[in-house]
MDTraj code that builds the backbone (N, CA, C; nanometers):
import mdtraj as md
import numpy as np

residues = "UNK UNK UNK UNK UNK UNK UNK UNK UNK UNK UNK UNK UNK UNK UNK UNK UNK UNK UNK UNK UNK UNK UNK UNK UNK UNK UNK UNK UNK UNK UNK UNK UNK UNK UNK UNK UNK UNK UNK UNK UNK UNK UNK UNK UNK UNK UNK UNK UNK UNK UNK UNK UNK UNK UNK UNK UNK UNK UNK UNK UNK UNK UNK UNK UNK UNK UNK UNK UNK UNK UNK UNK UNK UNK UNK UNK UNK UNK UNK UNK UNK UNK UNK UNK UNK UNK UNK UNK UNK UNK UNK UNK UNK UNK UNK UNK UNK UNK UNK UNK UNK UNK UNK UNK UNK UNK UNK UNK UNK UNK UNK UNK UNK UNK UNK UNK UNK UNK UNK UNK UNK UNK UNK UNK UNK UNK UNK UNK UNK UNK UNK UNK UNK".split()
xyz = np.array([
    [-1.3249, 14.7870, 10.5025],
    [-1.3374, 14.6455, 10.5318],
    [-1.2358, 14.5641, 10.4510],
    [-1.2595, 14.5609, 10.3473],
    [-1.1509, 14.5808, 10.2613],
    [-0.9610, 14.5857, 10.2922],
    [-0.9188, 14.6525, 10.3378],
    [-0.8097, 14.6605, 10.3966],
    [-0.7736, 14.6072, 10.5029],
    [-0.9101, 14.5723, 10.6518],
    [-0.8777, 14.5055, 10.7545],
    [-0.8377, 14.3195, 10.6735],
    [-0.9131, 14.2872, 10.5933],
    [-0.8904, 14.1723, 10.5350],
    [-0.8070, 14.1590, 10.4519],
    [-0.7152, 14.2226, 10.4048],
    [-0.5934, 14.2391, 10.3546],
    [-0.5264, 14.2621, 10.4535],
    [-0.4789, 14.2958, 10.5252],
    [-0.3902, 14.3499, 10.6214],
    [-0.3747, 14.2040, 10.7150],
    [-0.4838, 14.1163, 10.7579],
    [-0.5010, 14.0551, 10.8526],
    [-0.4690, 13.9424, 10.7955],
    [-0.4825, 13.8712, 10.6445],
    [-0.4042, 13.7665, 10.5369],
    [-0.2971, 13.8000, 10.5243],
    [-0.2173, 13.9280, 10.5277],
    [-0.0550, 13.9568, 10.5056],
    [0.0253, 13.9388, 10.6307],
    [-0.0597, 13.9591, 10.7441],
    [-0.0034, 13.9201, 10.8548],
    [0.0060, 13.7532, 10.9119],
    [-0.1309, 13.7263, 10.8807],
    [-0.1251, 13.5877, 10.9146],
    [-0.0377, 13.4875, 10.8230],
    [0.0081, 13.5498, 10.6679],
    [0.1063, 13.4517, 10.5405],
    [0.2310, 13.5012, 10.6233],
    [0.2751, 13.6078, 10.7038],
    [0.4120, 13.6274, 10.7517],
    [0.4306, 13.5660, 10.8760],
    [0.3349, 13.5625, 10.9489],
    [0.3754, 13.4553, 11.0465],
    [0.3687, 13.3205, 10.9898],
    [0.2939, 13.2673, 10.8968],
    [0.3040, 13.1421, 10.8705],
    [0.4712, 13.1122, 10.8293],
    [0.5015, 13.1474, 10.7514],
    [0.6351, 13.2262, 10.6484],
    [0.7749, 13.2067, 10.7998],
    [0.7107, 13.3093, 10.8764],
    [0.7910, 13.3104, 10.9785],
    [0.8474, 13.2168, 11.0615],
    [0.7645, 13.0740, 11.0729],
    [0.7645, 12.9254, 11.1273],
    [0.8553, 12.8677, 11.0422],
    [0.8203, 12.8636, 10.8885],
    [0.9170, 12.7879, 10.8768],
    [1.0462, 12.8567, 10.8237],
    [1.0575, 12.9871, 10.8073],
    [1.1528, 13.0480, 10.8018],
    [1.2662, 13.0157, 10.9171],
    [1.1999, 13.0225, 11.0517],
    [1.2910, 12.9722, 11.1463],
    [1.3388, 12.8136, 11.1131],
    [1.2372, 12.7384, 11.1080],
    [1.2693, 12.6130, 11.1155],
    [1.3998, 12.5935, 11.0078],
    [1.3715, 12.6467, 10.9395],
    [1.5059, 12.6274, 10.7761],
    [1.6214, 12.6781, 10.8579],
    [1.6156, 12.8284, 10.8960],
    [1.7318, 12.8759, 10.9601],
    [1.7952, 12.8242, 11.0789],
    [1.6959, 12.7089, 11.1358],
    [1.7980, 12.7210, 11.2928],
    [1.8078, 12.5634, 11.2774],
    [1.7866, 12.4733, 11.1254],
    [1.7951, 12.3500, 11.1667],
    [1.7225, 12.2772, 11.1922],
    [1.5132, 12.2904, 11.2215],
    [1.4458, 12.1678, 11.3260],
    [1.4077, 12.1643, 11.1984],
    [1.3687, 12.0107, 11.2459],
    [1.3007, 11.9101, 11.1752],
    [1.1431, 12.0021, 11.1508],
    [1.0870, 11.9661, 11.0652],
    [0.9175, 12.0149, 11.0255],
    [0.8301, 11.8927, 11.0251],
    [0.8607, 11.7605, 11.0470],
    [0.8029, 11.6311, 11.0549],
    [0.8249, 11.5480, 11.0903],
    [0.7262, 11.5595, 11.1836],
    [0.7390, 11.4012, 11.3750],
    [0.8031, 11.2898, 11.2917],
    [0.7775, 11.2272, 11.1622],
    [0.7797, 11.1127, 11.1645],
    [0.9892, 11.1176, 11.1237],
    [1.0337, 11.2344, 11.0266],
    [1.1328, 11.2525, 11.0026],
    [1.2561, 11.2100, 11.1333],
    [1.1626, 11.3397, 11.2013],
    [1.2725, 11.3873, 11.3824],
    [1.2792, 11.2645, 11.4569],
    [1.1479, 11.1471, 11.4649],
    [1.1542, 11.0670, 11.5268],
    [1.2668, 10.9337, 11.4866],
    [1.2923, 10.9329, 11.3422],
    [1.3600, 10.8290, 11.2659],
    [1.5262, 10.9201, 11.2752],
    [1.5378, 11.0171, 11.3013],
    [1.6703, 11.0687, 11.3164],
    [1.7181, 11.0796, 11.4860],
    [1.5858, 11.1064, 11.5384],
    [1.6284, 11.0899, 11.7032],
    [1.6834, 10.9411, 11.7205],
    [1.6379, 10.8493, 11.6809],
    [1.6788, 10.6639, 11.7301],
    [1.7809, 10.6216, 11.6206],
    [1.8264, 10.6766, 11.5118],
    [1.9437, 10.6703, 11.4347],
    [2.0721, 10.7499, 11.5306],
    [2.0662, 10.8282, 11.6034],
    [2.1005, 10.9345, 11.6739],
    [2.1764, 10.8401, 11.8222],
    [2.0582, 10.8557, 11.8648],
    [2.0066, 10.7977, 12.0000],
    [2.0143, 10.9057, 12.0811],
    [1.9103, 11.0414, 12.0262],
    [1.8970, 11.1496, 12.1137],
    [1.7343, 11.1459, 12.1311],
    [1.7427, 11.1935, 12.2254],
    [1.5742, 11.2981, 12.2662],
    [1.5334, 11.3713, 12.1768],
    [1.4310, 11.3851, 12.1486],
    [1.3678, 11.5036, 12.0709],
    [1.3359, 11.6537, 12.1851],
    [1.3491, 11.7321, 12.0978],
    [1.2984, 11.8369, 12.1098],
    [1.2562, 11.9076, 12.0754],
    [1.1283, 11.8966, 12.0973],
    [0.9887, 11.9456, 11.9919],
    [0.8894, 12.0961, 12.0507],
    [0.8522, 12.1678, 11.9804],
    [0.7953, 12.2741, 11.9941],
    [0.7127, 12.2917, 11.9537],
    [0.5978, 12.2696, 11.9940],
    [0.4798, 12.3101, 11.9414],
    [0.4205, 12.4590, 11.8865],
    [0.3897, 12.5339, 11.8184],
    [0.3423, 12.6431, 11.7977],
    [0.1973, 12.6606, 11.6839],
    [0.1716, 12.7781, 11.7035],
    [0.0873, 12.8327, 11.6031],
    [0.1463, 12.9363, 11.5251],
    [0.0280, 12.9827, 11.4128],
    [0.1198, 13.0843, 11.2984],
    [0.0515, 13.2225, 11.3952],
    [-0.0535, 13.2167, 11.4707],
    [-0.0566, 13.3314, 11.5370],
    [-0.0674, 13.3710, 11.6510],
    [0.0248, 13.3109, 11.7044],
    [0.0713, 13.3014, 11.9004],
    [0.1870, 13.3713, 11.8829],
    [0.1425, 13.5091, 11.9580],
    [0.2639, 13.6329, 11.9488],
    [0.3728, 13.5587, 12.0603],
    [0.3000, 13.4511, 12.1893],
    [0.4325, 13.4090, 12.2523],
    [0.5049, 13.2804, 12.1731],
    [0.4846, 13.2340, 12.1070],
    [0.5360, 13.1334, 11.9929],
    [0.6678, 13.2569, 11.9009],
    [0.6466, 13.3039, 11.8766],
    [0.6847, 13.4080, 11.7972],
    [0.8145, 13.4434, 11.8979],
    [0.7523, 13.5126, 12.0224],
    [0.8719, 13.5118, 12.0974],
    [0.9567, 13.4927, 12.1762],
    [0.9045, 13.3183, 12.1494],
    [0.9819, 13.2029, 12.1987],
    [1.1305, 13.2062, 12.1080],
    [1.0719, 13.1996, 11.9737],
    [1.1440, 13.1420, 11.8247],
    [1.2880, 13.2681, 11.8737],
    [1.2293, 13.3895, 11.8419],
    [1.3008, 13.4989, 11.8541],
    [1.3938, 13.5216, 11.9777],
    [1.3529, 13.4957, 12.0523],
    [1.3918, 13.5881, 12.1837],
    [1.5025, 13.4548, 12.2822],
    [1.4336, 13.3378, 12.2469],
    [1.4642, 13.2229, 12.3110],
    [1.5927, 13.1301, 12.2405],
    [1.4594, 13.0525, 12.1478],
    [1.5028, 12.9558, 12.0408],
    [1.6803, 12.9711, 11.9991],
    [1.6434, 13.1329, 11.9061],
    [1.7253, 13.1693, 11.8547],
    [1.8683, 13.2109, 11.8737],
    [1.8668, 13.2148, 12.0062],
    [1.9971, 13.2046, 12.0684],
    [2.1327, 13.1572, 12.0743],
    [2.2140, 13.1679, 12.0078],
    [2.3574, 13.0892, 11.9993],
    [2.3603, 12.9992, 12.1332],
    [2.3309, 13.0018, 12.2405],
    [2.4185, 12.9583, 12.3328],
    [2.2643, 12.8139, 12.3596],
    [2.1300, 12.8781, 12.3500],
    [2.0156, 12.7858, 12.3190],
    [2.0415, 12.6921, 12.2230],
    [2.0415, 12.7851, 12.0900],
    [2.0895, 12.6826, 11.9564],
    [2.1889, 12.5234, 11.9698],
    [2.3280, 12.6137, 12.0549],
    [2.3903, 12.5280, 12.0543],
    [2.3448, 12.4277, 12.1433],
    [2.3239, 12.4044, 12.2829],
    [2.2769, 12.2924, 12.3426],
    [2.1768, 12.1663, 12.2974],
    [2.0439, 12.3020, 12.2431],
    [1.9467, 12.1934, 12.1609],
    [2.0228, 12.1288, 12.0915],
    [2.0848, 12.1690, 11.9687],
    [2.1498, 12.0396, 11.8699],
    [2.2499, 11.9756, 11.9292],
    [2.3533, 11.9551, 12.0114],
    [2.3772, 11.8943, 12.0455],
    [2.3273, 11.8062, 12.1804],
    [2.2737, 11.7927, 12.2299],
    [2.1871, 11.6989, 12.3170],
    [2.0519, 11.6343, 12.2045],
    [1.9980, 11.7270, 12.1226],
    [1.8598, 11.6910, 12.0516],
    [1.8006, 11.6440, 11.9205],
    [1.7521, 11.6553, 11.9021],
    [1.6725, 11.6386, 11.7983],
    [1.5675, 11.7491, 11.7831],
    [1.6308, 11.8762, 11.6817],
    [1.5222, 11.9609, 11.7200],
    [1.4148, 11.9233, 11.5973],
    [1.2751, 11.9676, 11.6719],
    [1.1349, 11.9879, 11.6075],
    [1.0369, 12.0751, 11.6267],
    [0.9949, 12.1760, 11.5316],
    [0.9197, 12.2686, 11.5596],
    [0.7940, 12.2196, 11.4577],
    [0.7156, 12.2097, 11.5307],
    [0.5741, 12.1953, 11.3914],
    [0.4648, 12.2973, 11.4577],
    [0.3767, 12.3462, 11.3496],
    [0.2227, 12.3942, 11.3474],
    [0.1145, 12.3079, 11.4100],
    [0.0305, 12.3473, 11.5504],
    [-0.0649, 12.2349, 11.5850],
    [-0.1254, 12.2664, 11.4910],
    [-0.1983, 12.3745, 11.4402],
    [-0.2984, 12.3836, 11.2857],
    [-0.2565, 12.3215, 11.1946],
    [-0.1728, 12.2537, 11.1670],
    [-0.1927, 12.1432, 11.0343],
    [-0.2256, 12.0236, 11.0440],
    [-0.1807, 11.9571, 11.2455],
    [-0.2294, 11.8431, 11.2892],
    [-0.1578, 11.7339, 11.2364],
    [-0.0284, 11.7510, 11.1759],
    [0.0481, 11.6031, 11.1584],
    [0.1257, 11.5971, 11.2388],
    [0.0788, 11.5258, 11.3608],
    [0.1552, 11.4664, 11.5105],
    [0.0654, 11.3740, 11.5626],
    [0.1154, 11.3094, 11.6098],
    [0.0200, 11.2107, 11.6979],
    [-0.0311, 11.3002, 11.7949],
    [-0.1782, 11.2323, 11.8155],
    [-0.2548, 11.2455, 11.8674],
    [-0.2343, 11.2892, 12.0460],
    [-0.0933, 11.2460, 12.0881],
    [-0.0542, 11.2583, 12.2396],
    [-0.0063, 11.4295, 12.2689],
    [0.0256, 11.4480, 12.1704],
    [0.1057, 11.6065, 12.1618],
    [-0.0084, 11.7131, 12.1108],
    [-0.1567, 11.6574, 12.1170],
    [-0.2620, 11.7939, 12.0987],
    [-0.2850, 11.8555, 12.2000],
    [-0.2477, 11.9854, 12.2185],
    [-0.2959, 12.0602, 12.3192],
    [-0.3650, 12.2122, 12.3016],
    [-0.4391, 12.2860, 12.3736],
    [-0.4862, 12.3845, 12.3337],
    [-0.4217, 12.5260, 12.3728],
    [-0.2969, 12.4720, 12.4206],
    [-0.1823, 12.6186, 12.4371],
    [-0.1011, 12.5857, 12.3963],
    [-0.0334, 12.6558, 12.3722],
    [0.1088, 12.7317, 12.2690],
    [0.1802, 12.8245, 12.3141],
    [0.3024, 12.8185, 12.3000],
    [0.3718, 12.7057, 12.2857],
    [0.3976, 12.5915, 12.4007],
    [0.4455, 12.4811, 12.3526],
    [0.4443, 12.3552, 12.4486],
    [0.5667, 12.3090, 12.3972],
    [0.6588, 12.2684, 12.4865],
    [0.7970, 12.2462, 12.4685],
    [0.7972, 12.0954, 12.5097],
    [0.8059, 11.9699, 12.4153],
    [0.8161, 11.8357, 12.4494],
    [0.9514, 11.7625, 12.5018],
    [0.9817, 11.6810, 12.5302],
    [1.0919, 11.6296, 12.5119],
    [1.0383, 11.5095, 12.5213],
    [1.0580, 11.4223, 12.4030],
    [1.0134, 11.2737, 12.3196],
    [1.1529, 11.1926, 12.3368],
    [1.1083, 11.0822, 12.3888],
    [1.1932, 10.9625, 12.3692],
    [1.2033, 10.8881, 12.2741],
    [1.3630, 10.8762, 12.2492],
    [1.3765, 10.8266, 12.0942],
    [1.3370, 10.6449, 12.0941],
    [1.3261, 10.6196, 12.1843],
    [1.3070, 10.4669, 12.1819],
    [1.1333, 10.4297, 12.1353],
    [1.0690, 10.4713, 12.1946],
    [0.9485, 10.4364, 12.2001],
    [0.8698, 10.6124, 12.1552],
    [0.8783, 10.7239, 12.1286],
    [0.8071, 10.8359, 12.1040],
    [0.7419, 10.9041, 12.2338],
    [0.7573, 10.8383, 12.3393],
    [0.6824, 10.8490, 12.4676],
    [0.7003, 11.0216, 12.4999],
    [0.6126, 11.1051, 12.5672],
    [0.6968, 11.2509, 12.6431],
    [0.7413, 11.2055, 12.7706],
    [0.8770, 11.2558, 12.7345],
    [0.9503, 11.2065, 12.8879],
    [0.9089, 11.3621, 12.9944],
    [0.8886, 11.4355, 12.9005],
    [0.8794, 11.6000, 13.0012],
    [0.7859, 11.6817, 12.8927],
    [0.7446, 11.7857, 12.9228],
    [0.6394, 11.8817, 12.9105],
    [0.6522, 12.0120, 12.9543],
    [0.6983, 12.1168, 12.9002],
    [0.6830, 12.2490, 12.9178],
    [0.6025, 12.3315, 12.8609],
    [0.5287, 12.4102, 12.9381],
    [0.4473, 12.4856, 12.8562],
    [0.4678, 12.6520, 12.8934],
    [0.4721, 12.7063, 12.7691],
    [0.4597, 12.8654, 12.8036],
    [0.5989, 12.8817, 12.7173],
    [0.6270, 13.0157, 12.7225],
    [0.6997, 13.0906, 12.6844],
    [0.8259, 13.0386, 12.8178],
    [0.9531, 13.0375, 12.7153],
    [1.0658, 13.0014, 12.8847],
    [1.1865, 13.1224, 12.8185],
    [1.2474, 13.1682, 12.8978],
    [1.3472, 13.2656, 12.8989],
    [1.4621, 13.1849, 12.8373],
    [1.5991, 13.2541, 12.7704],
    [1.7162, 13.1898, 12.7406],
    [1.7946, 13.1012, 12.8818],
    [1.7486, 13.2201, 13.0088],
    [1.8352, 13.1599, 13.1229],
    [1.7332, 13.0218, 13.1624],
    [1.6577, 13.0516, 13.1402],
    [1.5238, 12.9488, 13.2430],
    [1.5183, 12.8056, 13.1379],
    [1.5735, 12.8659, 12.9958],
    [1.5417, 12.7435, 12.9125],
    [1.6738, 12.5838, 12.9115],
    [1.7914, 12.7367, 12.9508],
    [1.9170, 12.6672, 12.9456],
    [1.9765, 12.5742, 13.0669],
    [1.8774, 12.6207, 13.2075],
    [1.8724, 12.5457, 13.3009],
    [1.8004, 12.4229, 13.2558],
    [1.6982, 12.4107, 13.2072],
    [1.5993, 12.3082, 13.2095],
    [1.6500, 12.2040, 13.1297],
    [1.7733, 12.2565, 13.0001],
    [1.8162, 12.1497, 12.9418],
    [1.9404, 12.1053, 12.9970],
    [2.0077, 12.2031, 13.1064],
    [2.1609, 12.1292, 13.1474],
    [2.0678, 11.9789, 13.2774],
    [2.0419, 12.0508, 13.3305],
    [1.9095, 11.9633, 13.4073],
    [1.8861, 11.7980, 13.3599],
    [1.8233, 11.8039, 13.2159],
    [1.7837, 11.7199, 13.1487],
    [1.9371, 11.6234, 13.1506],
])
top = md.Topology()
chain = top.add_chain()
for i, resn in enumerate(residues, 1):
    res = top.add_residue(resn, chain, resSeq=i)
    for name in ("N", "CA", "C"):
        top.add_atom(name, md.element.get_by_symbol(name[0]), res)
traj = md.Trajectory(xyz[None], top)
């Protein structure tokens, strides 16, 4: 018993670990109120990601998607990237949802969601949706 509860705290501190490990490495913002005051200094869109520390498709969104040179590059230049934890709950109240991941795109004028994706999206499927945008 013993070991399942060790094992299951070492996993859940590495995915936590793992969130903002990405976030440091690829650049997003970790706080709405930050991303939102740099999106309208900017005058870009946000692009915000919702996740959890233990949503294996969050995980391989970050990885498989996110992380992408050719992803990378578009988000920052068109965005304002933002990845936060719904388990810590510092977001307004409009962006609670009970799946993960949820891909926003926030208007820098007013915070409004101009669009809404939800689920896991492919590099090709993601890169359409932002030439699109």
């Amino acid at each position: 018993m013993r070991y399942i509860l060790i094992l299951t705290l070492f996993v859940t501190l590495s995915w936590a670990q793992n969130l903002e490990a990405f976030a440091k490495k690829y650049h997003y913002e970790t706080d709405y109120k930050v991303a939102l005051q740099k999106a309208k200094a900017q005058k870009k869109e946000i692009f915000f990601v919702m996740a959890t520390n233990y949503c294996p498709w969050c995980r391989k969104y970050e990885k498989r998607t996110l992380s992408s040179l050719a992803v990378d590059k578009a988000i920052h230049k068109d965005y304002i990237p933002l990845i936060l934890n719904r388990q810590k709950g510092n977001f307004p109240d409009r962006f609670q949802t009970p799946i993960v991941p949820v891909t926003y795109f926030v208007d820098y004028k007013d915070g409004s969601i101009v669009a809404k994706e939800v689920g896991f999206k492919a590099k090709k499927e993601l890169l359409e949706l932002l030439n699109i945008r």
